[in-house]
Backbone atoms as SQL, in Angstrom:
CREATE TABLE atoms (id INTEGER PRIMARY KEY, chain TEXT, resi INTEGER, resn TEXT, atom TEXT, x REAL, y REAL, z REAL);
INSERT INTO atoms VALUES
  (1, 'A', 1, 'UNK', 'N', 43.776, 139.153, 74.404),
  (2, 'A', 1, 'UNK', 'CA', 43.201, 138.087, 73.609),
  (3, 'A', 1, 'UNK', 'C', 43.174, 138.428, 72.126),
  (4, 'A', 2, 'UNK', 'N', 43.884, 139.279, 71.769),
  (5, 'A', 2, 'UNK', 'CA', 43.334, 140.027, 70.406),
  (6, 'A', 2, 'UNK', 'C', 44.451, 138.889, 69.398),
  (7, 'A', 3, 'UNK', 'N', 45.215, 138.782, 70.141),
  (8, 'A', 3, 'UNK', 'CA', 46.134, 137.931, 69.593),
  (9, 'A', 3, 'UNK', 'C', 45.139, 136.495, 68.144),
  (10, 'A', 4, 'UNK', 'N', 44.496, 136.007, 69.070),
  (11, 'A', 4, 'UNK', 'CA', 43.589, 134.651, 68.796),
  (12, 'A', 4, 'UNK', 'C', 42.247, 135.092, 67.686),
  (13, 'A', 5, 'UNK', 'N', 42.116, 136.403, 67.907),
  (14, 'A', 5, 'UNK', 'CA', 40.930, 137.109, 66.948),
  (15, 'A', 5, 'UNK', 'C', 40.817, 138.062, 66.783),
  (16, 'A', 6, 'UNK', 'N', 40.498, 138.575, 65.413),
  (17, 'A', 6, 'UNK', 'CA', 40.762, 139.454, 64.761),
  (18, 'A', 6, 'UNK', 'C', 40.162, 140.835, 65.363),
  (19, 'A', 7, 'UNK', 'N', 39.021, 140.233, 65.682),
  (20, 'A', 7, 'UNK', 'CA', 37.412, 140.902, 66.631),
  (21, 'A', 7, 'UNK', 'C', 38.034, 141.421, 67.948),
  (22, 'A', 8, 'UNK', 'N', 37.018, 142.554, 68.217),
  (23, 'A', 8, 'UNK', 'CA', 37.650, 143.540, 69.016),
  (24, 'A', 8, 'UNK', 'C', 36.086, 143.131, 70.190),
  (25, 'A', 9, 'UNK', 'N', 36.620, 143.183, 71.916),
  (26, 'A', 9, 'UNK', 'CA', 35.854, 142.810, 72.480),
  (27, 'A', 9, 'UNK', 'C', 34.323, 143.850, 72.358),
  (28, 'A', 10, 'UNK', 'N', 33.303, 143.502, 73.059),
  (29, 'A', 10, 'UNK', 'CA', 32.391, 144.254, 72.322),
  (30, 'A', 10, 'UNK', 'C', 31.334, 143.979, 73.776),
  (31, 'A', 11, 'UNK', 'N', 30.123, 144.723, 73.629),
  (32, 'A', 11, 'UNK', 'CA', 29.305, 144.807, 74.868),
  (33, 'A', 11, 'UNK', 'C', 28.156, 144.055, 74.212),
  (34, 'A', 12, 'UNK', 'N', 27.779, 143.089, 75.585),
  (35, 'A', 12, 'UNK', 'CA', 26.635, 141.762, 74.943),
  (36, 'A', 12, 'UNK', 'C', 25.310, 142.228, 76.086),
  (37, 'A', 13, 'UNK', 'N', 24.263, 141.619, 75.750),
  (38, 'A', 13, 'UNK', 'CA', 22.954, 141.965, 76.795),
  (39, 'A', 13, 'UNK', 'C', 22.203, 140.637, 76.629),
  (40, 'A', 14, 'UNK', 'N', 22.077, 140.360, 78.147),
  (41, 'A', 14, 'UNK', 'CA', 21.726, 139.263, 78.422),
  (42, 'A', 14, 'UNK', 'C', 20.072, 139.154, 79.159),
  (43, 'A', 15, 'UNK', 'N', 19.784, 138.761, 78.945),
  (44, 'A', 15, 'UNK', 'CA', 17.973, 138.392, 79.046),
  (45, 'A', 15, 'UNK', 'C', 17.609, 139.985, 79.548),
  (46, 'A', 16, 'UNK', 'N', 17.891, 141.096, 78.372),
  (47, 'A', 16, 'UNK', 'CA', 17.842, 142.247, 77.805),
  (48, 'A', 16, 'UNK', 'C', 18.408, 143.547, 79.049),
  (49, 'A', 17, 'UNK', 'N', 19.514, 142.941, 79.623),
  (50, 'A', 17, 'UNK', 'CA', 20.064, 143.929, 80.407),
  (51, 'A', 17, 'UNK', 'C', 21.428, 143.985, 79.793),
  (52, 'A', 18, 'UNK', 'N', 22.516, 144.862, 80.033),
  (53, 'A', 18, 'UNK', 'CA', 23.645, 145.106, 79.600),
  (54, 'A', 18, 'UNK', 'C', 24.479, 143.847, 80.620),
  (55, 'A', 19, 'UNK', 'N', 25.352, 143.047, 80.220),
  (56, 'A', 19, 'UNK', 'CA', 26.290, 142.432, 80.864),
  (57, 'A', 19, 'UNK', 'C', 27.364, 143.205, 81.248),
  (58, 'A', 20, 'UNK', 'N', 27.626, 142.843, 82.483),
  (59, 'A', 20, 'UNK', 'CA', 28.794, 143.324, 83.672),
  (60, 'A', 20, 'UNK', 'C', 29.507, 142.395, 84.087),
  (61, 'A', 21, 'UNK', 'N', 30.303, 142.403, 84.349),
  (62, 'A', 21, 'UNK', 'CA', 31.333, 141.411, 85.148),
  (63, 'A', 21, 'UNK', 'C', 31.296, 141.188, 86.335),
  (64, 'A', 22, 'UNK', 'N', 30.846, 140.157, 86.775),
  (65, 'A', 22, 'UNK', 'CA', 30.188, 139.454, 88.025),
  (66, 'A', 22, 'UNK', 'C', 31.798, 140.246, 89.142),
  (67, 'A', 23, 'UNK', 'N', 33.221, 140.343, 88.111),
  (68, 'A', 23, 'UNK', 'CA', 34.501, 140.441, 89.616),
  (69, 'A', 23, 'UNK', 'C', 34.763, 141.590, 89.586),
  (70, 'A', 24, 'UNK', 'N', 34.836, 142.635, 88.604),
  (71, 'A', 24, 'UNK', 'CA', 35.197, 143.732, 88.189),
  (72, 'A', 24, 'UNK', 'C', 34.200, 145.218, 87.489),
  (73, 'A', 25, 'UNK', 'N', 33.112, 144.448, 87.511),
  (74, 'A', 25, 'UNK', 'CA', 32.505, 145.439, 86.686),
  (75, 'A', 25, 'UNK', 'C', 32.481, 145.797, 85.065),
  (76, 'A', 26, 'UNK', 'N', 33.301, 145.551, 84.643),
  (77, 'A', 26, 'UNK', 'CA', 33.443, 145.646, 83.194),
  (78, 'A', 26, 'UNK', 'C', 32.157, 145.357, 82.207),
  (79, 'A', 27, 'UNK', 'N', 32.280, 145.855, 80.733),
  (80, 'A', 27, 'UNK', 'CA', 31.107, 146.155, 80.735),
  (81, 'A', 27, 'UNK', 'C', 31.795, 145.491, 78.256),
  (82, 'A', 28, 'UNK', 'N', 32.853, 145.181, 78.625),
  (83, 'A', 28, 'UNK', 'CA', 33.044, 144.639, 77.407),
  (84, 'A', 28, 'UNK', 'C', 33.851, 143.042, 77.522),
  (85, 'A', 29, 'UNK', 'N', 33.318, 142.088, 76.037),
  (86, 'A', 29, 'UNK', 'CA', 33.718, 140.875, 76.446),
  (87, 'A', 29, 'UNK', 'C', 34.008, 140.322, 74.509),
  (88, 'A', 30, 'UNK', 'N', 34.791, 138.748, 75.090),
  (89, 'A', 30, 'UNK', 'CA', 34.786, 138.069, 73.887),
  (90, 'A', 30, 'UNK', 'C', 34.109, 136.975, 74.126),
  (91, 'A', 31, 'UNK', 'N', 33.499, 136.895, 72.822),
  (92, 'A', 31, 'UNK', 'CA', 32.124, 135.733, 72.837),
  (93, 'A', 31, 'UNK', 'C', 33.285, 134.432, 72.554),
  (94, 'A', 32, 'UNK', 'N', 32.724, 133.173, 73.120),
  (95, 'A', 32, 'UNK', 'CA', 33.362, 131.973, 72.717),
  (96, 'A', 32, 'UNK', 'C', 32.581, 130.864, 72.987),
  (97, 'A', 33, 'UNK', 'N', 32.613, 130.081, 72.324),
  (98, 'A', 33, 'UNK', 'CA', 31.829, 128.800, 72.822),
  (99, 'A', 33, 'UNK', 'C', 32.496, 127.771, 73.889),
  (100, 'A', 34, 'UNK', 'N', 31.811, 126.979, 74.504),
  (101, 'A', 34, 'UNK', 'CA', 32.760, 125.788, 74.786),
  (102, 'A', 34, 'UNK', 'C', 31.541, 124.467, 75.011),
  (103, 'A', 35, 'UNK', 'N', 32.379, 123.549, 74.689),
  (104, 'A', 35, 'UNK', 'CA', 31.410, 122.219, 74.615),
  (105, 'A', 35, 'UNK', 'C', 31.277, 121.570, 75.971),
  (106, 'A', 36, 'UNK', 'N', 30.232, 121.626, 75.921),
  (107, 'A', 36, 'UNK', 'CA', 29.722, 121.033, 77.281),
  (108, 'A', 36, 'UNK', 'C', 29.859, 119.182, 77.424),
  (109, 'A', 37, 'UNK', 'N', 30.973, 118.528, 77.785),
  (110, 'A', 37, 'UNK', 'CA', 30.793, 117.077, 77.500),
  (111, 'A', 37, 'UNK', 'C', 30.502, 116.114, 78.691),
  (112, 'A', 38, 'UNK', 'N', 29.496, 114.887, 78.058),
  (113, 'A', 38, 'UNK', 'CA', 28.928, 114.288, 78.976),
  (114, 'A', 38, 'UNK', 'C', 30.213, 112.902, 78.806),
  (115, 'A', 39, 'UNK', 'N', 30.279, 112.100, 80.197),
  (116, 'A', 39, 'UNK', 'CA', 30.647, 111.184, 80.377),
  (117, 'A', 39, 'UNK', 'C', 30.313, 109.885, 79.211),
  (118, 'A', 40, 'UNK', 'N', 29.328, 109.873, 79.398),
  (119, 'A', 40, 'UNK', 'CA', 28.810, 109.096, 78.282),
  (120, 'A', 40, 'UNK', 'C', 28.906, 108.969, 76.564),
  (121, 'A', 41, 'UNK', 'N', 28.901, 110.128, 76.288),
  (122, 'A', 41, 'UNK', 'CA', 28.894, 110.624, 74.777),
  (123, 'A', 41, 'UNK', 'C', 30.611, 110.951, 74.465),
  (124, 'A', 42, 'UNK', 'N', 31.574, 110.996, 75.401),
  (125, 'A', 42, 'UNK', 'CA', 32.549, 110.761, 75.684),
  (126, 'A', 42, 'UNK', 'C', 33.599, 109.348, 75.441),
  (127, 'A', 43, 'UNK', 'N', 32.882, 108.430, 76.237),
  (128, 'A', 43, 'UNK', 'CA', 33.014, 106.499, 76.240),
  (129, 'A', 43, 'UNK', 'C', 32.666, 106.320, 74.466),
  (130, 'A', 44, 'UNK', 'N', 31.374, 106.788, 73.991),
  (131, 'A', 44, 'UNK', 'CA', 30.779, 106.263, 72.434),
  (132, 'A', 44, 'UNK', 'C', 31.431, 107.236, 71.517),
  (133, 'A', 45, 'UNK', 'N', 32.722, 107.953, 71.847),
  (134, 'A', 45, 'UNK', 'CA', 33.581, 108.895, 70.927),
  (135, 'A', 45, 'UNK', 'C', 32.288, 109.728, 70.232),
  (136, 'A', 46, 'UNK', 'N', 31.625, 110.488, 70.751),
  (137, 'A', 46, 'UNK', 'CA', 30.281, 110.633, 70.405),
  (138, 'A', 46, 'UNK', 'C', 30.320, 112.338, 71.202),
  (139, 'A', 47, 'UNK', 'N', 31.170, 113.030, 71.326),
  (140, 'A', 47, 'UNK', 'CA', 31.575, 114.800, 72.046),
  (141, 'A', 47, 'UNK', 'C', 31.061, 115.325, 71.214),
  (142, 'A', 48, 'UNK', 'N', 30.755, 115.008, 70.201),
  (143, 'A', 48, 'UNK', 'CA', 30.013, 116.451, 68.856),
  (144, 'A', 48, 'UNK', 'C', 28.368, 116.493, 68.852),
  (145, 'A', 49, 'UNK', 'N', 27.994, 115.453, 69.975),
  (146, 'A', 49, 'UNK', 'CA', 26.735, 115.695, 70.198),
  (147, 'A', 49, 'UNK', 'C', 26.362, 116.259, 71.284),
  (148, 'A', 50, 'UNK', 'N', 27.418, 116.851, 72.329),
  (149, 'A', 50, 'UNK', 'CA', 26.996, 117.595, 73.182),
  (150, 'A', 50, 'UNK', 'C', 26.537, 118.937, 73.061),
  (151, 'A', 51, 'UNK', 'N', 26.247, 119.706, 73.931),
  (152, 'A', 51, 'UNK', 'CA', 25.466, 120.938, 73.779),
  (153, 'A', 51, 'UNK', 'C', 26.565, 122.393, 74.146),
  (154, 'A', 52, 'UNK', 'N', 26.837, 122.969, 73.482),
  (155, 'A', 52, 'UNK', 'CA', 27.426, 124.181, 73.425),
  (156, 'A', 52, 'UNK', 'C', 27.026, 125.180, 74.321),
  (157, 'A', 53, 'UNK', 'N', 28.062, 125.323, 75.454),
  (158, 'A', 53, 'UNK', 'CA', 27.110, 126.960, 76.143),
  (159, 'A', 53, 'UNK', 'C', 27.961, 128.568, 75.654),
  (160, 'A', 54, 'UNK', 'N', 28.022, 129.588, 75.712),
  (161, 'A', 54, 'UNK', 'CA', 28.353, 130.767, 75.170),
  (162, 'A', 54, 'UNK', 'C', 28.850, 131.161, 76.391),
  (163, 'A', 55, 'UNK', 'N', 30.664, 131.342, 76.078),
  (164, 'A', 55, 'UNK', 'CA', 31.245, 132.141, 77.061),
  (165, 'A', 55, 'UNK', 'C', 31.269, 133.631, 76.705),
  (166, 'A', 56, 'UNK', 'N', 31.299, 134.445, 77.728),
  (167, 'A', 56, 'UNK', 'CA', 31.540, 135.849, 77.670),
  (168, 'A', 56, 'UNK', 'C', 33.113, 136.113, 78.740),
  (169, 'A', 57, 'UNK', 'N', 34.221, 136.458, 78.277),
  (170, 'A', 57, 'UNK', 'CA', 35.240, 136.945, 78.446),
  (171, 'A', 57, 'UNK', 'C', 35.525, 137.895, 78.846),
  (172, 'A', 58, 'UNK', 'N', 35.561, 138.420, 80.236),
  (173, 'A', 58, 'UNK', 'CA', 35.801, 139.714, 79.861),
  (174, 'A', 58, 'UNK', 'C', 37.135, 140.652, 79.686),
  (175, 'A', 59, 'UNK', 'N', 37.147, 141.573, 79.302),
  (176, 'A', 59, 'UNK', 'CA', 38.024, 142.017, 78.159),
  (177, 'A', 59, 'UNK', 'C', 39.419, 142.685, 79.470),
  (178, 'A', 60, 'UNK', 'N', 38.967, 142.856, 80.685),
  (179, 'A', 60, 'UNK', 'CA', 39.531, 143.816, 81.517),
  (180, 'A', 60, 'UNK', 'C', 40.533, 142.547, 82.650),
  (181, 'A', 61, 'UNK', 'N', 39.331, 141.680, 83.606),
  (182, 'A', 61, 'UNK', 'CA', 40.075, 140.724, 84.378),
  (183, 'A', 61, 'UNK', 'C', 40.071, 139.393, 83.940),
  (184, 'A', 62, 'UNK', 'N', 39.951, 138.845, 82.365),
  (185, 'A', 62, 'UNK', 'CA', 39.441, 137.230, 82.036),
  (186, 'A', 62, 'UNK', 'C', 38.281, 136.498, 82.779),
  (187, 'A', 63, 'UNK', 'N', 37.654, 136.975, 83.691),
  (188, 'A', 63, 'UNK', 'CA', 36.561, 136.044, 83.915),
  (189, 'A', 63, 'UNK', 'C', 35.692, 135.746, 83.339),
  (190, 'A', 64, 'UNK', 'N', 35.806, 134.335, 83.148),
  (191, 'A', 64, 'UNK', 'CA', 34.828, 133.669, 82.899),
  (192, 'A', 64, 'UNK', 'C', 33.148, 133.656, 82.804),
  (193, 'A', 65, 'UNK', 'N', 31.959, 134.283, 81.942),
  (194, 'A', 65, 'UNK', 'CA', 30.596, 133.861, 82.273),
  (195, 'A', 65, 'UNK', 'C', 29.584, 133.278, 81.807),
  (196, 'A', 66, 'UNK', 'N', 29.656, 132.125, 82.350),
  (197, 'A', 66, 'UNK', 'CA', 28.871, 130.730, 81.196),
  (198, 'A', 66, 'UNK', 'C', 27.680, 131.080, 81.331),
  (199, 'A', 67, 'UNK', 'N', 26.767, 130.579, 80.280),
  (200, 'A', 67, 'UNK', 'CA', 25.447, 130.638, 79.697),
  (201, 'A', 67, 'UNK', 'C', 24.770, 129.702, 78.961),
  (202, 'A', 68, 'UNK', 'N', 23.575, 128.797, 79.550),
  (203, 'A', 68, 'UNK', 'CA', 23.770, 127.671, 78.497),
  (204, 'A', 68, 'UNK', 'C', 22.872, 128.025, 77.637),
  (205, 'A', 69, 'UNK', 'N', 22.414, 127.329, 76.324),
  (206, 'A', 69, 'UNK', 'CA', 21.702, 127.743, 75.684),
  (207, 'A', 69, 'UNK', 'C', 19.942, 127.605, 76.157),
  (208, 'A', 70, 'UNK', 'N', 19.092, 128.145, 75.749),
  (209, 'A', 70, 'UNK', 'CA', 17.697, 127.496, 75.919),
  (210, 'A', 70, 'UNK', 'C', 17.037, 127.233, 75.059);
């Protein structure tokens, strides 16, 4: 992924434990956002009011680990 950013993957802690990789274990990731879109806000061209959750990447097998905000 280094290709897309400059940033080198990095180790995140989540409701104050170290993050791991739910498939592999891994223990480094790339942060990314992605927009969470509703059907609705979708129809009223209206996607920039949806809510953002924080992906974690991980750096070893790509999986995916969503997080929404609180």
């Amino acid at each position: 992924m280094a290709s897309f950013n400059a940033e080198e993957p990095k180790q995140y802690e989540v409701a104050g434990r170290l993050l791991k990789c739910l498939v592999c274990g891994h223990d480094h990731f790339w942060r990314r956002g992605a927009q969470l879109n509703t059907a609705a806000a979708t129809f009223f061209n209206m996607d920039w009011t949806n809510e953002t959750a924080n992906c974690f990447v991980c750096d070893n097998c790509g999986y995916i680990h969503w997080f929404l905000p609180k």
